[in-house]
ZADO-1210 file (C-alpha; in nm, 4 decimals, padded with zeros to 6 digits):
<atoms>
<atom x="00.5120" y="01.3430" z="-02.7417" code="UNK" pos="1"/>
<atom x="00.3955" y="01.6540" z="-02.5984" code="UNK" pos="2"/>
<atom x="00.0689" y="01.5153" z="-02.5328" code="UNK" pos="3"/>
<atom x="00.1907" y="01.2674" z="-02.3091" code="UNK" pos="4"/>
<atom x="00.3291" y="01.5289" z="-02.1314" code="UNK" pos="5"/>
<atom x="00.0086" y="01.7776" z="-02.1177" code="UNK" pos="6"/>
<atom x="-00.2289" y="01.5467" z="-02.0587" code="UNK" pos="7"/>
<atom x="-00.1769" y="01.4547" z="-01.6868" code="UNK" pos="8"/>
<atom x="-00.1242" y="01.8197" z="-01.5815" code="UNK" pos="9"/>
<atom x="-00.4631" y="01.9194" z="-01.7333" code="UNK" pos="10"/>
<atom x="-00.6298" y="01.6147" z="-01.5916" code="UNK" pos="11"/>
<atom x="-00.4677" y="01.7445" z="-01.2502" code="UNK" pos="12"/>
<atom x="-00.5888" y="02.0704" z="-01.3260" code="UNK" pos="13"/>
<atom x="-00.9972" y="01.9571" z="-01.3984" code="UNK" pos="14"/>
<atom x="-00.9360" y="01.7223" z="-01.0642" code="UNK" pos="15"/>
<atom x="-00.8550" y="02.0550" z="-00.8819" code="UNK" pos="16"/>
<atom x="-01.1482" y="02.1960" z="-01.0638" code="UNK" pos="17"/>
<atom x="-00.9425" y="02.4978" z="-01.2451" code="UNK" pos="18"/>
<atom x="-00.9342" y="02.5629" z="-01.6129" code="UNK" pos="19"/>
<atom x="-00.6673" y="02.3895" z="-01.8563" code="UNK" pos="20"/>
<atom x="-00.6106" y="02.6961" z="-01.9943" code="UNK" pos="21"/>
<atom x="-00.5752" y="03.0107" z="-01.7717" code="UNK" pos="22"/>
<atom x="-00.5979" y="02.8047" z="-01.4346" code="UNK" pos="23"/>
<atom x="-00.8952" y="02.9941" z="-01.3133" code="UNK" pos="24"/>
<atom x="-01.1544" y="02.8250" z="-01.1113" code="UNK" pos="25"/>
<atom x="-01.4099" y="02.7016" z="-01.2743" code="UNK" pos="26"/>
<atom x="-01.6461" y="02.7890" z="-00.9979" code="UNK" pos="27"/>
<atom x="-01.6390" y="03.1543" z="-01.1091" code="UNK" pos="28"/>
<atom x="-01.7404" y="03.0485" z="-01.4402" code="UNK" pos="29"/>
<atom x="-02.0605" y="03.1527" z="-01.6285" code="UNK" pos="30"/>
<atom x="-02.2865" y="02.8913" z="-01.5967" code="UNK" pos="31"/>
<atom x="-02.5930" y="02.7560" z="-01.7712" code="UNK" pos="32"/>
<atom x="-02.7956" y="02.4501" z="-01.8688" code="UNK" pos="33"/>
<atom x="-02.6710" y="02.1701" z="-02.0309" code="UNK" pos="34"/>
<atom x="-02.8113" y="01.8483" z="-02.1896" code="UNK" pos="35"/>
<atom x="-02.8756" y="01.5375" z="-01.9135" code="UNK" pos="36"/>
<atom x="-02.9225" y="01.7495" z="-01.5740" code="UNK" pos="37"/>
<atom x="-02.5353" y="01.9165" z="-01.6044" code="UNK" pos="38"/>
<atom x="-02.3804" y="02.2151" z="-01.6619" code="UNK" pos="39"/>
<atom x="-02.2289" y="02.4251" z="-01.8822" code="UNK" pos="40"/>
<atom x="-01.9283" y="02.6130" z="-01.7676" code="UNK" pos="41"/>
<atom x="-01.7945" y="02.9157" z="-01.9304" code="UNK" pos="42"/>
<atom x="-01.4278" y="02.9847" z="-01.8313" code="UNK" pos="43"/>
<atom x="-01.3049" y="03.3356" z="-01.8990" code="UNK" pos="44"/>
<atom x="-01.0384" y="03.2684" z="-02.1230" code="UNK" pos="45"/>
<atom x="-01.3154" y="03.1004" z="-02.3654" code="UNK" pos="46"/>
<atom x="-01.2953" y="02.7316" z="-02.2710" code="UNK" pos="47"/>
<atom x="-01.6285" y="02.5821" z="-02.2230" code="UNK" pos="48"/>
<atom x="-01.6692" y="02.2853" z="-01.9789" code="UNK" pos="49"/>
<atom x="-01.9379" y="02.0770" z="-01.8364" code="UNK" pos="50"/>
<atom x="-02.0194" y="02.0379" z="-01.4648" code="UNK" pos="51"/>
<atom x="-02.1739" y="01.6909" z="-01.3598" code="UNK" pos="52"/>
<atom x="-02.3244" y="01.7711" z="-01.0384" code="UNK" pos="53"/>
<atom x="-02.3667" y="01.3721" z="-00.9206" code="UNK" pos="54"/>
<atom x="-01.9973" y="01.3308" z="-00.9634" code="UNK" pos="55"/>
<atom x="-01.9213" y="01.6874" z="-00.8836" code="UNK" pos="56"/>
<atom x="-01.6812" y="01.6799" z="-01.1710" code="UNK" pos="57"/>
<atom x="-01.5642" y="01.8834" z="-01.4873" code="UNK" pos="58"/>
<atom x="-01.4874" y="01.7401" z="-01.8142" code="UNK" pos="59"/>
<atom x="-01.4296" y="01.9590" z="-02.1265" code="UNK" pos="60"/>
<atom x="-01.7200" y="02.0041" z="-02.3680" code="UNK" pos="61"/>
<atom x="-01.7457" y="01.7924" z="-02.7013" code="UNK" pos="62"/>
<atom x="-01.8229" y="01.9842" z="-03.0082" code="UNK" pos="63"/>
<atom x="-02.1736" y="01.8317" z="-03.0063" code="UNK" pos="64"/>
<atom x="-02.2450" y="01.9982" z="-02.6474" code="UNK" pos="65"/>
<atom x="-02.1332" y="02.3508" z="-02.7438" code="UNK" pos="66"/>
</atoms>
């Protein structure tokens, strides 16, 4: 139940390109490489993300990719 209810406000939040967590932007993130041409996105608060520069979207990182 609450996921229903989470899930569109973080997808809102990665559309506005802010963390899901601490609402930061993501564009004062630490950055570094990533797998496939993106990047990986450091928030602050500890949430890692990855950048996809074609798109110019951010998607939160799979175990696999941390």
């Amino acid at each position: 139940m609450f996921k229903n209810i989470i899930a569109p406000i973080q997808a809102w939040l990665l559309s506005q390109g802010r963390c899901v967590g601490c609402g930061r932007p993501l564009s004062k993130g630490k950055r570094g490489k990533a797998k496939g041409g993106k990047i990986k996105v450091v928030c602050q608060c500890g949430r890692i993300y990855i950048y996809d520069p074609k798109k110019k979207t951010y998607r939160r990182a799979l175990f696999e990719e941390v």
